[in-house]
C-alpha positions in Angstrom: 93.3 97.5 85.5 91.6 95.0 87.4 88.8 96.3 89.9 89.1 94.0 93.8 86.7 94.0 96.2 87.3 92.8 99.5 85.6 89.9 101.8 86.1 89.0 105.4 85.8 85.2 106.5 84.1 85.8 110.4 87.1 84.0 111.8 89.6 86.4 110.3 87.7 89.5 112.5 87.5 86.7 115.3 91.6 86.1 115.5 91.7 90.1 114.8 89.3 90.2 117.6 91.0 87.9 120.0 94.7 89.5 119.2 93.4 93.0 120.2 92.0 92.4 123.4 94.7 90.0 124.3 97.4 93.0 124.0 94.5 95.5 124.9 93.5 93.4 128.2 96.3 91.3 128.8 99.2 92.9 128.1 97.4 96.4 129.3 98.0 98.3 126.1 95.1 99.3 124.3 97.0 102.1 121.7 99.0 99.0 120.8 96.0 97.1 120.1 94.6 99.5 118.3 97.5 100.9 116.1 97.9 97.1 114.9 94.7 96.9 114.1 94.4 100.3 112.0 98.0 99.1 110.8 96.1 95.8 109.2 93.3 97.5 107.6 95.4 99.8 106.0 98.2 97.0 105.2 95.0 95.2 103.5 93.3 97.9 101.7 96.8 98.9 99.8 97.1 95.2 98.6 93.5 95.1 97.5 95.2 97.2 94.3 96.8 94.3 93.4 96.2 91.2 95.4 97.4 89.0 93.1 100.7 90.5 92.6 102.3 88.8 95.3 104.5 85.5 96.1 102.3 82.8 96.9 102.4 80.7 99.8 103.5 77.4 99.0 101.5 75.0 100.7 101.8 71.2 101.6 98.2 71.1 101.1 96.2 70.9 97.5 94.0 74.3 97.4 91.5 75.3 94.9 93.1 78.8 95.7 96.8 79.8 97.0 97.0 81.8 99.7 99.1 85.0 99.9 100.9 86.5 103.1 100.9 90.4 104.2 103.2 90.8 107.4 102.7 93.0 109.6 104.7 93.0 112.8 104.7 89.5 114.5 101.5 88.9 112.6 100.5 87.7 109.1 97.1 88.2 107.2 96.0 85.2 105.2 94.4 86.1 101.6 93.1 84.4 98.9 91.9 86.2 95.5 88.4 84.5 93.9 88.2 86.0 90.3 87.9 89.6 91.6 87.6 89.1 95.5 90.3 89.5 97.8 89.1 86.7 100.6 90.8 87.6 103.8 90.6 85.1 105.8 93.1 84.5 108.7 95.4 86.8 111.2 97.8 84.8 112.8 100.7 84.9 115.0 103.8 84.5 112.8 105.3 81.7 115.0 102.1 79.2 115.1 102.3 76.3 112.9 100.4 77.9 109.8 99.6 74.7 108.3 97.5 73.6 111.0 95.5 76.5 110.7 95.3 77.5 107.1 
């Protein structure tokens, strides 16, 4: 089997950054924040088995590499595998318009 490793673009862990402190601040609930954040890295070191496995994204766009989805809550974490690198790169809202973004 396949061995992954795992790589963090800096403005996934700045929207996983700005998500927490807007429920942590904002919304005045910190354990929230922090259980969707413990939920993610958890949600994203399961699929680092298998990153690949998964339905692609089918995007409007031409991409050297598809993206793959893992939902969690009203949230979606934005991957892309690069030979045996599972590229996180974007936590997003699940309502935003994910083709401007991706």
């Amino acid at each position: 089997m396949k061995e992954y490793t795992i790589s963090y673009l800096p403005i996934f862990d700045s929207d996983l950054a700005e998500t927490w402190r807007y429920i942590a601040i904002d919304l005045h609930n910190p354990a929230a924040a922090d259980k969707l954040v413990s939920d993610t890295e958890k949600a994203i070191q399961k699929r680092l088995k298998n990153p690949a496995s998964f339905e692609k994204y089918n995007s409007r766009k031409e991409r050297d590499y598809p993206y793959y989805r893992i939902y969690i809550r009203n949230f979606i974490v934005w991957y892309v595998v690069i030979d045996n690198v599972m590229e996180v790169r974007r936590f997003l809202y699940n309502k935003r318009d994910t083709e401007a973004f991706l």
